[in-house]
Backbone as CSV, one residue per row, in Angstrom:
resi,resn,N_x,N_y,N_z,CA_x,CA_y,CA_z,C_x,C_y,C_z
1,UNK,55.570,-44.069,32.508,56.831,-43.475,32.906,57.749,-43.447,31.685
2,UNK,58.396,-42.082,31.363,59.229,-42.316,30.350,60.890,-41.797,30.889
3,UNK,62.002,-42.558,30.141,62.936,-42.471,30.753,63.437,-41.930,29.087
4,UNK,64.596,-41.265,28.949,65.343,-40.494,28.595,66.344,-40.560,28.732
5,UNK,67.765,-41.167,27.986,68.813,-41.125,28.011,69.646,-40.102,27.258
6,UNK,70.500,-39.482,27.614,71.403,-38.926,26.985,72.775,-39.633,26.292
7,UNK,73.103,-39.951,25.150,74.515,-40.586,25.063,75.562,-39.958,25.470
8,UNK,75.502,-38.893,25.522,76.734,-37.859,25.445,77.066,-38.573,27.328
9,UNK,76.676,-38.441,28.211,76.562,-38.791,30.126,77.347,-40.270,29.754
10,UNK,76.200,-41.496,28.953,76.625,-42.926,29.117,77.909,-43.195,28.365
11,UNK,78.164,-42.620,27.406,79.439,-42.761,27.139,80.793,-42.265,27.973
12,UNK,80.160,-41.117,28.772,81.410,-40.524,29.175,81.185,-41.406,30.857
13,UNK,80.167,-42.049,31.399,80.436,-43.134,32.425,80.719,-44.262,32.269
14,UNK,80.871,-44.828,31.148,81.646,-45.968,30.388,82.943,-45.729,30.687
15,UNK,83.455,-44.862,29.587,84.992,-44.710,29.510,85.276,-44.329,31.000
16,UNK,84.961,-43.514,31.868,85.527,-43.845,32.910,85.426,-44.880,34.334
17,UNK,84.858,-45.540,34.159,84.936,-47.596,34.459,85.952,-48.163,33.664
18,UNK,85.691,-47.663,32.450,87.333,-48.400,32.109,88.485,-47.570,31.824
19,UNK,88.587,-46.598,32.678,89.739,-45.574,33.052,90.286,-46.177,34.329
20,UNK,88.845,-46.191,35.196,89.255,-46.625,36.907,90.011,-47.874,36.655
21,UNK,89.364,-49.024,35.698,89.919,-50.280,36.316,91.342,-50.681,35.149
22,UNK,91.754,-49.876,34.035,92.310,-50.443,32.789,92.982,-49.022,32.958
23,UNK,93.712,-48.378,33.609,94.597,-47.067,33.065,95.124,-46.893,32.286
24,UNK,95.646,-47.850,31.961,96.505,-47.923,30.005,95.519,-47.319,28.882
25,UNK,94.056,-47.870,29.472,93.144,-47.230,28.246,92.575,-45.968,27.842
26,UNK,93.615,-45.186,29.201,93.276,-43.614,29.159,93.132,-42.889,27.538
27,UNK,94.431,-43.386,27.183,94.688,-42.460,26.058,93.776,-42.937,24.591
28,UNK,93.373,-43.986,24.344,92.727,-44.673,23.817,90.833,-44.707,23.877
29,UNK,90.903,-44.404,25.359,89.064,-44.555,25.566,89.212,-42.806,25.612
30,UNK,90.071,-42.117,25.523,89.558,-40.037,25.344,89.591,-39.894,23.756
31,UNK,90.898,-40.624,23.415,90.728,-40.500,21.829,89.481,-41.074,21.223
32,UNK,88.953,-42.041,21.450,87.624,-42.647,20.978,86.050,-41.886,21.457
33,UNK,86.245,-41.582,22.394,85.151,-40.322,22.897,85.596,-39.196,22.047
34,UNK,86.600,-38.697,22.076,86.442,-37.339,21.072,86.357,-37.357,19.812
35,UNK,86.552,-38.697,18.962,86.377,-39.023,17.746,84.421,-39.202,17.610
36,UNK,84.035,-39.650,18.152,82.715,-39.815,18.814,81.527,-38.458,18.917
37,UNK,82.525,-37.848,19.514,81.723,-36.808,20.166,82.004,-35.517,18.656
38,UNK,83.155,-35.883,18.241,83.703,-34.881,16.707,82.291,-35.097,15.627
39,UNK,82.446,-36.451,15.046,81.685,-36.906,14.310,79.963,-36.858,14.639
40,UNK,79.479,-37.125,15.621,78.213,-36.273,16.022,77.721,-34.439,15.751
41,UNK,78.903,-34.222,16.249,79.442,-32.773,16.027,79.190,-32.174,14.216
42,UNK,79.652,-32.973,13.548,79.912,-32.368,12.246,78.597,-33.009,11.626
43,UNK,77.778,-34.046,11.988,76.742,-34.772,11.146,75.617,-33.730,12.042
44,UNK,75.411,-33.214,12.900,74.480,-32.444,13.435,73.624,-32.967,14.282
45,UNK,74.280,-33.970,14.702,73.446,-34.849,15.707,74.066,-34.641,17.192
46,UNK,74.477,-33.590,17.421,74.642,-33.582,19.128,73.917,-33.471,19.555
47,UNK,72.492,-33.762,19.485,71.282,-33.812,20.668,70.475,-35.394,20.133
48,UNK,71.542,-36.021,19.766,71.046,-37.801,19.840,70.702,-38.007,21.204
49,UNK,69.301,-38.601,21.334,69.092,-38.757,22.714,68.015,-40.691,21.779
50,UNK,68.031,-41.337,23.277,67.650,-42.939,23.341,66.247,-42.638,24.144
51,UNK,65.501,-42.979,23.123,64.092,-42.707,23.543,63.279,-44.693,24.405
């Protein structure tokens, strides 16, 4: 059986667990996902996947 993760999904169900329970960290856990998701972006790795 092989399983397949996507980072791009687990990161974005992270930050929102700690959206639901920490609301202050809204602005802080979107800025850190889009810094995240930028830098993947420009190195050419938006299809990083966890084998």
């Amino acid at each position: 059986m092989n399983l397949h993760y996507s980072i791009g999904p687990l990161v974005s169900l992270i930050a929102g667990i700690l959206i639901l329970t920490v609301p202050r960290l809204l602005n802080y856990t979107v800025a850190i996902y889009l810094i995240i998701i930028g830098l993947l972006g420009l190195f050419g790795s938006g299809t990083l996947n966890l084998h």
